[in-house]
C-alpha positions in Angstrom: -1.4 -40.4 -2.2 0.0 -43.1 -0.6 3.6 -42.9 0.7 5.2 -46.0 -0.6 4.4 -46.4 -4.3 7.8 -48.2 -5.4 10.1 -47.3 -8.2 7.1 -46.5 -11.2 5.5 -43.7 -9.0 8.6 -42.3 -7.3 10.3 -39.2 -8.8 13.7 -40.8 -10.5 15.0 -37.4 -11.4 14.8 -35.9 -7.7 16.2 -39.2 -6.6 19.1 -38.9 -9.0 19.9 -34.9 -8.3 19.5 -35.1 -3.8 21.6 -38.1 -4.2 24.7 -36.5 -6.4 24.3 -33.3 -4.1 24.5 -35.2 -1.1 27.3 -37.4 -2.5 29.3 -34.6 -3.8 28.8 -32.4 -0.2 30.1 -35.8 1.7 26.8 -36.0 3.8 26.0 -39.0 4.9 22.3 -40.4 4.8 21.6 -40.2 8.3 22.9 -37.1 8.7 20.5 -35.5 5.7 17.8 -37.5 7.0 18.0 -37.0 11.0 14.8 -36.0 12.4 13.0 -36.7 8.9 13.2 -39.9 8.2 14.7 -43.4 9.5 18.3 -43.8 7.1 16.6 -47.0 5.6 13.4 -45.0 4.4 15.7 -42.0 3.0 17.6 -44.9 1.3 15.0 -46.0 -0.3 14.0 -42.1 -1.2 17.5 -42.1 -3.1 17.1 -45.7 -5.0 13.9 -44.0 -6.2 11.4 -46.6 -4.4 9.8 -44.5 -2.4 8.4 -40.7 -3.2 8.6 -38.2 -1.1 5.9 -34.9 -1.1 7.1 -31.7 -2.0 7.0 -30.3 1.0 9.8 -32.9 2.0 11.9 -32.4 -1.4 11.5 -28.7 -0.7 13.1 -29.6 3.3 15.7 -31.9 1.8 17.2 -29.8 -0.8 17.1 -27.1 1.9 19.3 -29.0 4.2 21.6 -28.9 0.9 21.7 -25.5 0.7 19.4 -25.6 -2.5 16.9 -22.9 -3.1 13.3 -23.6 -4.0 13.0 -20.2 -5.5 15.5 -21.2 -8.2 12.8 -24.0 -9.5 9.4 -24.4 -11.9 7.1 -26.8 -10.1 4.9 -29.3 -12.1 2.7 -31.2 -8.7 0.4 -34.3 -8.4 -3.0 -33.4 -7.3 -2.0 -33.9 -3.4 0.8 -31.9 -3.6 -0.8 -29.5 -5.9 -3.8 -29.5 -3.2 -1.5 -28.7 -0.6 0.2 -26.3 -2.5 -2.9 -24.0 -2.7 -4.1 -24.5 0.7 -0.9 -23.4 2.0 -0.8 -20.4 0.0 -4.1 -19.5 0.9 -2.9 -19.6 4.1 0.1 -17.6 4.0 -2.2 -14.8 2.0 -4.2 -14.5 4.8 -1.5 -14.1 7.2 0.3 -11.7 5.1 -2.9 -10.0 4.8 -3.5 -10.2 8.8 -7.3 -12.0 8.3 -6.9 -14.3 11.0 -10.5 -15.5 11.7 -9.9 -16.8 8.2 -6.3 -18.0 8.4 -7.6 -20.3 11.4 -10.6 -21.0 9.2 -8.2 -22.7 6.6 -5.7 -24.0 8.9 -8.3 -25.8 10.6 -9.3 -27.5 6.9 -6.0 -28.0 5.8 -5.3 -30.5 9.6 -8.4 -32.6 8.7 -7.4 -33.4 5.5 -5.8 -36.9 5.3 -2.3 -37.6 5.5 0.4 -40.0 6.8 4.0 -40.4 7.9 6.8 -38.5 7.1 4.3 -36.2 4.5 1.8 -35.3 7.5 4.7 -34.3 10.1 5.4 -31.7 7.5 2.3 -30.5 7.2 2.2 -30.4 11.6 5.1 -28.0 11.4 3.8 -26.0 8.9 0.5 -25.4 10.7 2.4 -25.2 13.8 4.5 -22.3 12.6 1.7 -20.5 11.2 -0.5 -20.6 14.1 2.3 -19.1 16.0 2.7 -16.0 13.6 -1.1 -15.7 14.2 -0.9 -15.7 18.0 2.2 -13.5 17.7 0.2 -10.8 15.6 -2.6 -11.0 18.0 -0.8 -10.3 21.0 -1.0 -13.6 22.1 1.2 -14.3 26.0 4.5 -15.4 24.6 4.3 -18.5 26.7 1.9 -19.6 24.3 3.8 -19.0 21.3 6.9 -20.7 22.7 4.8 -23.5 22.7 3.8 -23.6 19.0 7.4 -23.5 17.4 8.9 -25.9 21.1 6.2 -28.3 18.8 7.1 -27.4 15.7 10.9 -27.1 16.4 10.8 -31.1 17.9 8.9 -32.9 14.8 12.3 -32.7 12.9 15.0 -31.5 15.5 13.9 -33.4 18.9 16.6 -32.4 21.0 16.6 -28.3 20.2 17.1 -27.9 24.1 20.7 -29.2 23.8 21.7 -28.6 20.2 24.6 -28.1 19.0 23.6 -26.5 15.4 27.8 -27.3 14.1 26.9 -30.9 14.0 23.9 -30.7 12.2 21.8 -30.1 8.6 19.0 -27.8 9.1 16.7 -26.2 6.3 16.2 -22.2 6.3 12.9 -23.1 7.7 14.2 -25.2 10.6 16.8 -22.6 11.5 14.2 -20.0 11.7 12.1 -22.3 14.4 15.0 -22.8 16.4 15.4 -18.8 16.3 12.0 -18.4 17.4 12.3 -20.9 20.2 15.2 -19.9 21.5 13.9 -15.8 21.3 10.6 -17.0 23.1 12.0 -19.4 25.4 14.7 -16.2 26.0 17.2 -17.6 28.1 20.1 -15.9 29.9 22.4 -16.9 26.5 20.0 -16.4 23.8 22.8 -14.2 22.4 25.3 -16.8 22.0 22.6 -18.9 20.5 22.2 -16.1 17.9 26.3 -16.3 17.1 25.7 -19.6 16.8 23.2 -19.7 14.4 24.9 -17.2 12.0 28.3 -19.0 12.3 26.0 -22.3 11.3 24.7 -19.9 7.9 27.8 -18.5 7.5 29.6 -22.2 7.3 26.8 -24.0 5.3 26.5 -25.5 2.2 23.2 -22.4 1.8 23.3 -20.8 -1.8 23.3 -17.4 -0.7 19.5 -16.8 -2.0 18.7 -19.2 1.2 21.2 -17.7 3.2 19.8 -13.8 2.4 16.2 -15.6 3.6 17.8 -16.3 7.1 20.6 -14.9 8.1 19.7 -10.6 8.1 16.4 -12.0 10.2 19.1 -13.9 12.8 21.5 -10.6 13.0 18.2 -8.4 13.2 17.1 -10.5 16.4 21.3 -10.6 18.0 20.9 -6.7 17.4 17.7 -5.9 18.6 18.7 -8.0 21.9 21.6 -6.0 22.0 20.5 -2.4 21.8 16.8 -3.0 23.8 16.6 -1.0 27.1 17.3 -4.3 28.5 20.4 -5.2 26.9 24.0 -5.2 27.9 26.6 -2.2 28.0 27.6 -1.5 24.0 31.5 -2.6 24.2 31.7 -4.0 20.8 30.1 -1.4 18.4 33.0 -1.9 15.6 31.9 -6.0 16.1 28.3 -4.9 16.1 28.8 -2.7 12.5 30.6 -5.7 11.2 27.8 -7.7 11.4 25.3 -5.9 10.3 27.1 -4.8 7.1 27.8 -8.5 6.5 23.9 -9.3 6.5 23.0 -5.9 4.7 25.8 -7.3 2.0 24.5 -10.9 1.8 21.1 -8.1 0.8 23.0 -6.5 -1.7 24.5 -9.8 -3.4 21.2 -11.1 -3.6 18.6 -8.0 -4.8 16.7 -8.6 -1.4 15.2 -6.6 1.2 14.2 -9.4 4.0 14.5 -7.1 7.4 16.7 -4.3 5.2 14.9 -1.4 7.0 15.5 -2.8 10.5 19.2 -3.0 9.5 20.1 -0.3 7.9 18.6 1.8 10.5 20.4 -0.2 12.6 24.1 0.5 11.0 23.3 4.4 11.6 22.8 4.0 14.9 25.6 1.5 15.6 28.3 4.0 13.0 26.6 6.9 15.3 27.1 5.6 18.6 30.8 4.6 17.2 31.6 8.4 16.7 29.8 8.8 20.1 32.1 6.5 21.8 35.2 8.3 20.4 34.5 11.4 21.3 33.5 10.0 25.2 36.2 7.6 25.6 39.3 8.3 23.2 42.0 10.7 25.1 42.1 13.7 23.1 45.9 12.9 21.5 44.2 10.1 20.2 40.9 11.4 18.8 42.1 12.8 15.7 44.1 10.0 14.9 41.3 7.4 15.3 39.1 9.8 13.8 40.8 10.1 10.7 41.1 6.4 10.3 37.5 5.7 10.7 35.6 8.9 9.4 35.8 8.1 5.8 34.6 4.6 6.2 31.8 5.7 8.6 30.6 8.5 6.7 30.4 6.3 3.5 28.6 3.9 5.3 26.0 6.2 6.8 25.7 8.5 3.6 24.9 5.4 2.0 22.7 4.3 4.6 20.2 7.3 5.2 20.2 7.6 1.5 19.0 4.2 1.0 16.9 4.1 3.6 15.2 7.1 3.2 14.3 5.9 -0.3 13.0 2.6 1.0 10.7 4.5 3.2 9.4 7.0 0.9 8.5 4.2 -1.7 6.9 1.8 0.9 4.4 4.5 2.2 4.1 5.6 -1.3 2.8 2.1 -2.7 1.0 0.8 0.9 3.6 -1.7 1.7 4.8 -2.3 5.1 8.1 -0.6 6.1 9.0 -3.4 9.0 8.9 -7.2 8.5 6.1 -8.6 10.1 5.8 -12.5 9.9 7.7 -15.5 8.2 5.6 -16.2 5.4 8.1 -15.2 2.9 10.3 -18.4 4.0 7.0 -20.1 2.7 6.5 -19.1 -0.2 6.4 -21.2 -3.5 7.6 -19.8 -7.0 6.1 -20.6 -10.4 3.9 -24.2 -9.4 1.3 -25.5 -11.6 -1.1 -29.1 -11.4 1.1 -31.3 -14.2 -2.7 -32.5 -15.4 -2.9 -28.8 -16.3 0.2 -28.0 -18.1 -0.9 -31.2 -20.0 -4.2 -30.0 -21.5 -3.3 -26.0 -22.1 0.2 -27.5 -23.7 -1.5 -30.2 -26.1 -4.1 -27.8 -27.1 -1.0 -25.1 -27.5 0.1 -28.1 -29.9 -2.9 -28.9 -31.7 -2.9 -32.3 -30.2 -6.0 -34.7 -29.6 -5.5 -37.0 -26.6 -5.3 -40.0 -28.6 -2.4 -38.1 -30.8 -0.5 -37.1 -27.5 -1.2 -40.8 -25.9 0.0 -42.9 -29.0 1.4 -46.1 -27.3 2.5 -44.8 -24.9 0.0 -44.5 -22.3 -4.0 -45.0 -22.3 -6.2 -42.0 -23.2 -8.6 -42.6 -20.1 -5.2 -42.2 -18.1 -4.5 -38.7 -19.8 -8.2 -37.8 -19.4 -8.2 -38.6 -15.7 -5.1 -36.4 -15.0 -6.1 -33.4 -17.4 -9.4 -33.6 -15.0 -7.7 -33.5 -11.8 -9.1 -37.4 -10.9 -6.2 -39.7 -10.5 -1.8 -39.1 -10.9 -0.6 -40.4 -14.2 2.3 -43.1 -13.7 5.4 -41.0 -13.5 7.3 -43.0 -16.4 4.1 -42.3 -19.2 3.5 -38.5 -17.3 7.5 -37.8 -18.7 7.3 -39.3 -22.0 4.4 -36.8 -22.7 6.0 -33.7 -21.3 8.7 -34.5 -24.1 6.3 -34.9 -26.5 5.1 -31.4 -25.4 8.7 -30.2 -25.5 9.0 -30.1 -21.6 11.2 -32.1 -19.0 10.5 -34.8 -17.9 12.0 -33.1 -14.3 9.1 -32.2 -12.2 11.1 -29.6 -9.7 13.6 -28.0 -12.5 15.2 -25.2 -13.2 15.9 -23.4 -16.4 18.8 -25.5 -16.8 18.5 -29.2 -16.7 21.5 -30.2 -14.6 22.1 -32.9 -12.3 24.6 -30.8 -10.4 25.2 -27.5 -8.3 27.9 -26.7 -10.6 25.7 -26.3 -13.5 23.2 -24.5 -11.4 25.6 -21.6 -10.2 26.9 -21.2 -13.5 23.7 -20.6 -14.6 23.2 -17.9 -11.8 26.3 -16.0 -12.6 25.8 -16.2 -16.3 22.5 -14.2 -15.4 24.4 -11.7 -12.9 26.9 -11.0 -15.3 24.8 -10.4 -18.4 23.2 -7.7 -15.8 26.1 -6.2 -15.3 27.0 -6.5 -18.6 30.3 -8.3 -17.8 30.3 -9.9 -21.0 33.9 -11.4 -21.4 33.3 -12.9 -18.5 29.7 -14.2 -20.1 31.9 -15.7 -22.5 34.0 -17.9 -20.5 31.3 -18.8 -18.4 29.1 -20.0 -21.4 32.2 -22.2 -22.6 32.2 -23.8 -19.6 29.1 -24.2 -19.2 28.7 -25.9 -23.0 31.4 -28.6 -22.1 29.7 -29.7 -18.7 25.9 -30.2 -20.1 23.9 -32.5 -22.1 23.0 -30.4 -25.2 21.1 -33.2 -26.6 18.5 -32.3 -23.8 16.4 -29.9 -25.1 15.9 -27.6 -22.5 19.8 -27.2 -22.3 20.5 -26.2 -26.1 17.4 -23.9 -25.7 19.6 -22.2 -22.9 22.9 -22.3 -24.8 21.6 -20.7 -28.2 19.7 -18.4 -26.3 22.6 -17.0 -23.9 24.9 -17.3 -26.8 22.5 -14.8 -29.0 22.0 -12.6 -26.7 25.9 -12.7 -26.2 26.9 -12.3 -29.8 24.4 -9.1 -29.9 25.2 -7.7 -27.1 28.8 -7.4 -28.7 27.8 -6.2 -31.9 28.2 -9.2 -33.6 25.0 -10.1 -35.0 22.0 -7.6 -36.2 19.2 -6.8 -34.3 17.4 -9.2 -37.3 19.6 -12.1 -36.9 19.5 -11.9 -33.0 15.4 -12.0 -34.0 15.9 -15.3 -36.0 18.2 -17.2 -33.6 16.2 -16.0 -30.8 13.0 -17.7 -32.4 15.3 -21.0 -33.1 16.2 -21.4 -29.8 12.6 -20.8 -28.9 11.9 -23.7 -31.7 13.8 -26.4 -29.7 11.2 -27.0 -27.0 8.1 -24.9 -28.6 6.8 -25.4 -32.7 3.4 -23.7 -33.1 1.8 -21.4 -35.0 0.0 -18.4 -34.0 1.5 -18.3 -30.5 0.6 -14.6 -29.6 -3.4 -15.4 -30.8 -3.7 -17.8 -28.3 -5.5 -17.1 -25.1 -4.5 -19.9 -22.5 -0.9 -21.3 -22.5 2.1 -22.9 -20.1 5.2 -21.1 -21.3 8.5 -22.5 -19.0 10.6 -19.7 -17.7 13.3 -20.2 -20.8 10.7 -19.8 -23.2 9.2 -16.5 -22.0 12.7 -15.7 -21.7 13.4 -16.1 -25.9 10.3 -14.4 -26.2 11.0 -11.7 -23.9 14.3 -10.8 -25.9 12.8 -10.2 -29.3 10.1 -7.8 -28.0 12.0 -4.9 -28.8 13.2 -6.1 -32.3 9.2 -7.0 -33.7 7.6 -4.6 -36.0 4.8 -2.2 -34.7 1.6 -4.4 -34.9 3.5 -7.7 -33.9 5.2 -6.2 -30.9 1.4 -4.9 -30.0 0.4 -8.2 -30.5 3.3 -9.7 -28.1 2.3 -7.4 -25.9 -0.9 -7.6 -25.2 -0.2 -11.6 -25.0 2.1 -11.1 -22.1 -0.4 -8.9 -20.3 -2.9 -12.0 -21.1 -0.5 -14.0 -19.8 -0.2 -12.1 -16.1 -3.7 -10.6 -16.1 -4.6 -14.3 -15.3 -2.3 -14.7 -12.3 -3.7 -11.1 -11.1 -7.5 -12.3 -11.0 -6.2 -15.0 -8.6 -4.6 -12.6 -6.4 -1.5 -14.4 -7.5 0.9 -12.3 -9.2 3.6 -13.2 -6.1 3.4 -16.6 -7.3 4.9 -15.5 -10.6 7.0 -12.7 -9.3 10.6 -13.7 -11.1 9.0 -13.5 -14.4 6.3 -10.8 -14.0 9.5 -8.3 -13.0 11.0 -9.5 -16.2 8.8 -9.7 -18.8 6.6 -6.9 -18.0 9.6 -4.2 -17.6 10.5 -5.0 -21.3 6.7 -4.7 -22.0 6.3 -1.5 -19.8 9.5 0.0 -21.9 7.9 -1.1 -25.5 4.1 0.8 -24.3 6.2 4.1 -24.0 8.1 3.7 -27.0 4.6 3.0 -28.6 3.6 6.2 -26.9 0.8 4.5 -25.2 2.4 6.3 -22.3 -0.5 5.9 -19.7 -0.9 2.6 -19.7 2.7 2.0 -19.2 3.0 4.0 -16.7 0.2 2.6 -14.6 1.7 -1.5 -15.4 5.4 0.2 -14.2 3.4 1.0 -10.8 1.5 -2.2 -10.3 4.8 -4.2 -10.7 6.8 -2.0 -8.4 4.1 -2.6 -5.9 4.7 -6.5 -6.1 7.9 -6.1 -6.2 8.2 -4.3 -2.8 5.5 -6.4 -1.4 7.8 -9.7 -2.2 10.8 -7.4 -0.7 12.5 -7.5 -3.8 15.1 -4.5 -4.9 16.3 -5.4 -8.1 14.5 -4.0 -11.0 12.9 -1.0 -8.8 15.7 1.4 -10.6 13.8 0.9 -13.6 10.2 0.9 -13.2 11.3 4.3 -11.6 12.9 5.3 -14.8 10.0 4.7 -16.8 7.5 6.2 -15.0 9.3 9.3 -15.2 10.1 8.9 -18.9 6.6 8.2 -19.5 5.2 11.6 -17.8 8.3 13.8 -18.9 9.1 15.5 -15.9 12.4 16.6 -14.3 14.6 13.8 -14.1 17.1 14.9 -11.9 15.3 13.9 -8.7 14.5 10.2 -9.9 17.6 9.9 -11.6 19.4 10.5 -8.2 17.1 7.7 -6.8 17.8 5.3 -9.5 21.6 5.9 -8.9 21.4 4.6 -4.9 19.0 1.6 -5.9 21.7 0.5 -8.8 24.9 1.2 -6.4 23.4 -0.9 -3.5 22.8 -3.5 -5.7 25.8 -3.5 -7.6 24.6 -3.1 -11.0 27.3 -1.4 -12.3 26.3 -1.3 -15.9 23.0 0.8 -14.5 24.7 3.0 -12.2 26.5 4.1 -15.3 23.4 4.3 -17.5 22.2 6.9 -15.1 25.1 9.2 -13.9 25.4 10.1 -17.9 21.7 10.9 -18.1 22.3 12.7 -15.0 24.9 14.4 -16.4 22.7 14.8 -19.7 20.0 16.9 -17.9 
């Protein structure tokens, strides 16, 4: 794909959304764009003129602050292509196949590619041939080389930078980290305080900033406390920061370096009592002892437990207890070819081509894209995505918002109905219904579903009339028949959601039959070695599924779904939703509970699900 397409091919609704983010943070052009892009080029990004691969989208909202993770992806065939061969290559990396990893890094450079789009790519392959050396054992001269090139292509002057005065991605930050760890100069450990300051001060949701910043404190602390490092003289500093990454952890339901860290904070709390007991004149001891013992031994009981848990449930299911590369920073959520979503979706409709097309585009243009041969004009591709009850927005989230605002409502509407906070839902959900379109589909979708859910939650609606609204809100962006019959099919996140809900509420055979759709549904993405690619929504709609196969006393197979999703769920280094896959699997063989319950009671605590920690202490209390 060429680079410069003008205003038909470029993506109007990205255009729109980087430019109120931008506006509304008070960045300037040039400053978003520095080491990207000339400021005329990103200008013309913004007026919609000129498109932009995803890659670059991806780095541009980054330097926002804005999460890829949050997104559903529909891609042209280059970026879909690139898509693929990156993940490919980030499987193989994870998977430590490097004869193969070089293999496809080596095809993924040949391939054509120009400007701004290819220097992308360069970092990308740059990065990833220094995890390879890294993992080999490669001389770290050589790796300080990889990410000194990578670093450059989009922040030229990392010798002297000053990170305060700049917009970085997550991505970019972690290649200044690397280059400054292999480079390892005298103050690599005032580099580090600088980078977290630069975290802890930037416009990052804290999803981006739980990808970065426990890997930055990891690295300070490990300098710190190597044979090689200083004299320990500021362990209560040292605690602080630690519990301030392993916090940002528990905000966000991650686990990015949580091992490392939390077995870092018993060492750092221990070496605190240590230091008491060497240094403190004895008048003093008690005193200081007093003040800090209850704090410290909250922090470490906490600790161990967690941590021992974490251990036990990564040898348990194969998973690696250390973090060993970047790829996670890589990875892409939920991303499909649009030419697909068009064919499975107009089938899911009933649709011929010629009855999708109508005027409004030529049929040998939809046949070309629905074969992977040639991009659809953008303006035609988004009049039939709303003919297939879809956006128009290519990179969207379940919300279509043109804001931040709208975005972290969204997220703390779905914290909160967690936690089961649901006067605050309430208030949120008002809010929310006076800042967004309704008229947009997608958006009244989101509103009658949250406010069903809402109303049943408080006992104000029957589980039957939670059913029916739940299948109306599902109506406003999907109207076909025999849904659950139907072998191949693009739900959006939002529409598995609606039909996620009313799982519980179907009669006998129907709920069988919903079931075994969703297991369709992900049995697909595991043939391609891709569930990781889906993880958001596998975790989601299988835990209601595995719940359902138990109450249906099928309790085998639940069991055995309960521990293929808690697998991929510590593979992606995920916590949230481990507390009940647990739970079940337990339920399902009817053994003691007391053990698991216990178990189930640190996981919910660290992650602050209160409503969950409740759940169990009274079963506990039951047994």
């Amino acid at each position: 794909m060429q680079e410069d397409k003008g205003a038909p091919e470029a993506d109007q609704d990205f255009a729109r959304f980087i430019k109120q983010v931008r506006t509304d943070a008070k960045v300037s052009q040039k400053k978003l764009s520095e080491g990207l892009m000339c400021s005329s080029q990103y200008a013309r990004v913004e007026k919609g003129q000129r498109s932009v691969c995803k890659d670059m989208r991806d780095c541009l909202l980054g330097r926002m602050g804005i999460s890829s993770d949050l997104y559903e992806n529909l891609l042209n065939i280059e970026d879909y292509a690139a898509w693929e061969q990156q993940r490919d290559i980030l499987g193989a990396v994870e998977q430590k196949e490097f004869q193969r990893a070089q293999e496809l890094l080596v095809a993924y450079e040949q391939q054509k590619g120009k400007g701004i789009k290819n220097k992308m790519k360069q970092q990308f392959c740059l990065v990833m041939r220094a995890e390879i050396m890294r993992q080999q054992g490669a001389e770290q001269r050589e790796i300080d080389g990889c990410y000194e090139k990578a670093v450059r292509l989009t922040v030229p002057k990392v010798e002297s930078l000053c990170v305060a005065q700049k917009l970085l991605s997550i991505q970019e930050v972690n290649m200044v980290l690397e280059y400054e760890f292999y480079h390892k100069g005298a103050d690599f450990l005032e580099k580090c305080k600088e980078l977290m300051v630069f975290v802890e001060n930037s416009l990052y949701d804290d999803l981006s900033k739980a990808k970065i910043y426990p890997k930055i404190v990891w690295y300070y602390l490990r300098e710190i406390y190597s044979e090689q490092g200083g004299p320990l003289i500021n362990l209560r500093e040292d605690l602080e920061v630690c519990s301030r990454a392993i916090g940002l952890l528990r905000d966000t339901g991650r686990a990015y370096f949580l091992v490392e860290l939390l077995e870092m904070r018993v060492r750092i709390a221990g070496d605190i009592e240590k230091d008491a007991k060497e240094r403190i004149p004895i008048q003093d001891r008690e005193k200081l002892r007093a003040e800090d013992r209850e704090s410290n031994q909250e922090c470490n009981q906490g600790s161990i437990k967690m941590l021992d848990l974490l251990k036990r449930l990564y040898a348990e299911y194969e998973v690696p207890l250390y973090m060993q590369d970047c790829v996670y920073l890589y990875r892409q959520r939920w991303v499909f070819y649009v030419g697909d979503v068009l064919r499975i979706r107009r089938k899911m409709f009933g649709m011929t081509q010629e009855e999708l097309c109508g005027d409004d585009c030529s049929v040998k243009s939809l046949r070309r894209t629905e074969k992977m041969e040639k991009n659809m004009q953008h303006e035609a591709l988004g009049i039939l995505l709303r003919k297939l009850g879809l956006s128009r927005e290519f990179q969207k989230a379940r919300l279509a918002s043109g804001d931040r605002e709208g975005l972290a409502l969204m997220e703390a509407i779905t914290s909160c109905r967690n936690n089961r906070e649901l006067e605050r839902v309430g208030t949120i959900l008002n809010k929310m219904k006076e800042q967004i379109v309704s008229e947009i589909p997608e958006n009244r979708q989101y509103i009658m579903e949250a406010q069903a859910s809402l109303d049943w939650m408080t006992g104000k609606i029957t589980d039957e009339e939670f059913v029916t609204r739940e299948e109306k809100a599902l109506g406003c962006t999907l109207k076909v028949k025999n849904l659950y019959d139907m072998d191949k099919v693009y739900l959006t996140e939002m529409e598995m959601l609606c039909i996620r809900q009313v799982i519980q509420m179907l009669p006998e055979v129907e709920r069988k039959k919903c079931i075994d759709f969703m297991l369709r549904i992900f049995d697909a993405y595991e043939k391609k070695n891709a569930l990781s690619d889906c993880i958001v929504m596998y975790e989601f709609a299988i835990l209601g599924v595995i719940c359902e196969l138990g109450n249906l006393k099928e309790y085998q197979q639940s069991t055995n779904l309960a521990q293929k999703v808690l697998r991929e769920t510590l593979k992606c280094r995920r916590i949230w939703g481990i507390d009940g896959y647990l739970y079940e699997i337990v339920w399902n063989e009817n053994k003691t509970m007391t053990e698991v319950l216990q178990q189930c009671i640190t996981l919910s605590h660290f992650c602050k699900q209160t409503f969950y920690e409740d759940f169990y202490y009274e079963k506990l209390y039951q047994s």
